[in-house]
Structures are given as structure tokens and as C-alpha cells.
N, C-alpha and C positions, 0 to 999 in steps of 0.2 A: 499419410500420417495424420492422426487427431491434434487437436487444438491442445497440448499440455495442461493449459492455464483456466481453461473449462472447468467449473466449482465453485464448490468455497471455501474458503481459506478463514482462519484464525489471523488479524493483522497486528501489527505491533511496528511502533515507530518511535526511534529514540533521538534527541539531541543529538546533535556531534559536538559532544564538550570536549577538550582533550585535557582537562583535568581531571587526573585517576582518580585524586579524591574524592570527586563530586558522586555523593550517595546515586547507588542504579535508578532508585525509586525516584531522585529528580532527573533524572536525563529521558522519564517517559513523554511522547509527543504525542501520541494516539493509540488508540488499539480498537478493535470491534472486528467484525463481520466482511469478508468481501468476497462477493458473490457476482464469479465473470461470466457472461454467456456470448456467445456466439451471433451476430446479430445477422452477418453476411461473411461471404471465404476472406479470414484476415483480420476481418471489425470484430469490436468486441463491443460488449452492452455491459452491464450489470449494475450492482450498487455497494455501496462500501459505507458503513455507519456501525453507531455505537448506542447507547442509552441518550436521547438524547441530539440527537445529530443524522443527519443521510444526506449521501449522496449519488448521483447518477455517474454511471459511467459511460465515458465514450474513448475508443479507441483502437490500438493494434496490435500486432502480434507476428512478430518475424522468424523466421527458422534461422539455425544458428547454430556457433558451438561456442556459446550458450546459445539456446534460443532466448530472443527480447520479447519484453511485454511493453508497450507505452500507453496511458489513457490519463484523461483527465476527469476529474470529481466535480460537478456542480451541483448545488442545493442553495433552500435557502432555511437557512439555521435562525431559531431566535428573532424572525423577522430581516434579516439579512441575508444579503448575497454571499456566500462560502464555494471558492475554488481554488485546489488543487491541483498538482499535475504529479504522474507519478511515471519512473523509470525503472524496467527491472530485469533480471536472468533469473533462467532457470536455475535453480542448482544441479548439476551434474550428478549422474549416480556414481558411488565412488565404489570400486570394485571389490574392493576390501570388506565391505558393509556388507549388510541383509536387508531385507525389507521389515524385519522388525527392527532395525538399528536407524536407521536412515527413514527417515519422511519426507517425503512429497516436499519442496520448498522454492519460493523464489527470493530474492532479496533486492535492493533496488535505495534507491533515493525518492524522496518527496519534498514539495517545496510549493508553501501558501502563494498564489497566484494574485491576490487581490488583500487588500486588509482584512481586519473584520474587527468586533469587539473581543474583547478576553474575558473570561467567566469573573475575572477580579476586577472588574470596572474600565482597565487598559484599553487599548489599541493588541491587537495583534498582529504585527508588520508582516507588510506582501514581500518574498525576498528569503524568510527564515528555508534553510535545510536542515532535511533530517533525513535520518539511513533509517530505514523499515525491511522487516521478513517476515514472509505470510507460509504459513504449512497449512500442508490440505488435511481439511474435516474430514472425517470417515474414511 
């Protein structure tokens, strides 16, 4: 069986606010590019960034029902250390669907491993979660 998670993926990570009100457009946490490769049977490599931001990946990949993804993101952003760590499933094919209804997806948790600064002059605390789902490009 091939590596699922092989590609790249469109990312997107949102707040876990749980108030409904709070506008979609403030619960975004990230988005860009993540691009996994296969580094050794199991490891993974690639990079996940945006405009602006990159990071390296390292990590794994378990068979499953789901099958998991786990790696973690390091760079250095803005003259800073930025890391990451991310958790995730595949999504399941649902039998009802087609492949023009249904895309490629995983979904997962993320969560800043180290502080850094925030584009508004802040702190951005090590510690924050967020829920992210990546669909596969082409």
C-alpha cells in the first residue's frame, strides 16, 4: 500500500472558539501550502508555509482505520525560531460519494510548540490549539 499523505495539500487551520457568533473570518489560524514526501518506509519530509512564513517537516505516518499522520514544522520566521507540531486522519472514503463529490482530505489538530512574536507586535503563546484540514492539489 502507498503512503496516502504523499503530495500536496491546500492547508487551513482554524481557532477552536466555541462561540458560534465569533465571525468565520476571525477563527482563521493558518493556511498555505503542505507538501509531504516520503523521506524513508514510515518518515515523512516536506514543507508547509504561506506568503511569508516556511516550514520543514519531520515525521510519520501509521496505517489505520484511519490511517495517522504526525510531524512537526520548524523554521525560522522573521528572524525567529517557529515550531509546530501537527496530528491528523485520513478521511475515510464514504461510499455514498464519487470522486468528483469527495476530495482527498485529512483533518487533525495543531498546536505552537514554542512562543514567537505576532504580526501585531504581541507574544504568540506556545500552548495555543487549533483544528486544521488539508485537501489534496490536483
Amino acid at each position: 500500500m502507498t503512503n496516502p499523505f504523499i503530495g500536496s495539500w491546500t492547508y487551513r487551520s482554524l481557532l477552536n472558539d466555541p462561540d458560534v457568533d465569533t465571525a468565520f473570518n476571525d477563527l482563521e489560524f493558518g493556511r498555505g501550502t503542505l507538501v509531504i514526501t516520503e523521506t524513508a518506509p514510515a518518515e515523512l519530509g516536506g514543507t508547509i508555509g504561506g506568503p511569508g512564513w516556511s516550514l520543514d517537516l519531520r515525521g510519520s505516518f501509521e496505517f489505520g482505520s484511519p490511517m495517522a499522520v504526525r510531524f512537526q514544522g520548524k523554521g525560522v520566521v522573521g528572524g525567529e525560531q517557529w515550531i509546530y507540531d501537527y496530528i491528523g486522519w485520513l478521511v475515510p472514503v464514504w461510499p455514498s460519494s464519487t470522486d468528483e463529490l469527495q476530495t482527498t482530505a485529512f483533518v487533525g489538530s495543531v498546536t505552537r510548540t514554542i512562543p514567537h512574536s505576532s504580526s501585531g507586535g504581541g507574544t504568540s503563546p506556545a500552548g495555543v490549539v487549533a483544528s486544521f484540514y488539508a485537501t489534496r492539489q490536483g
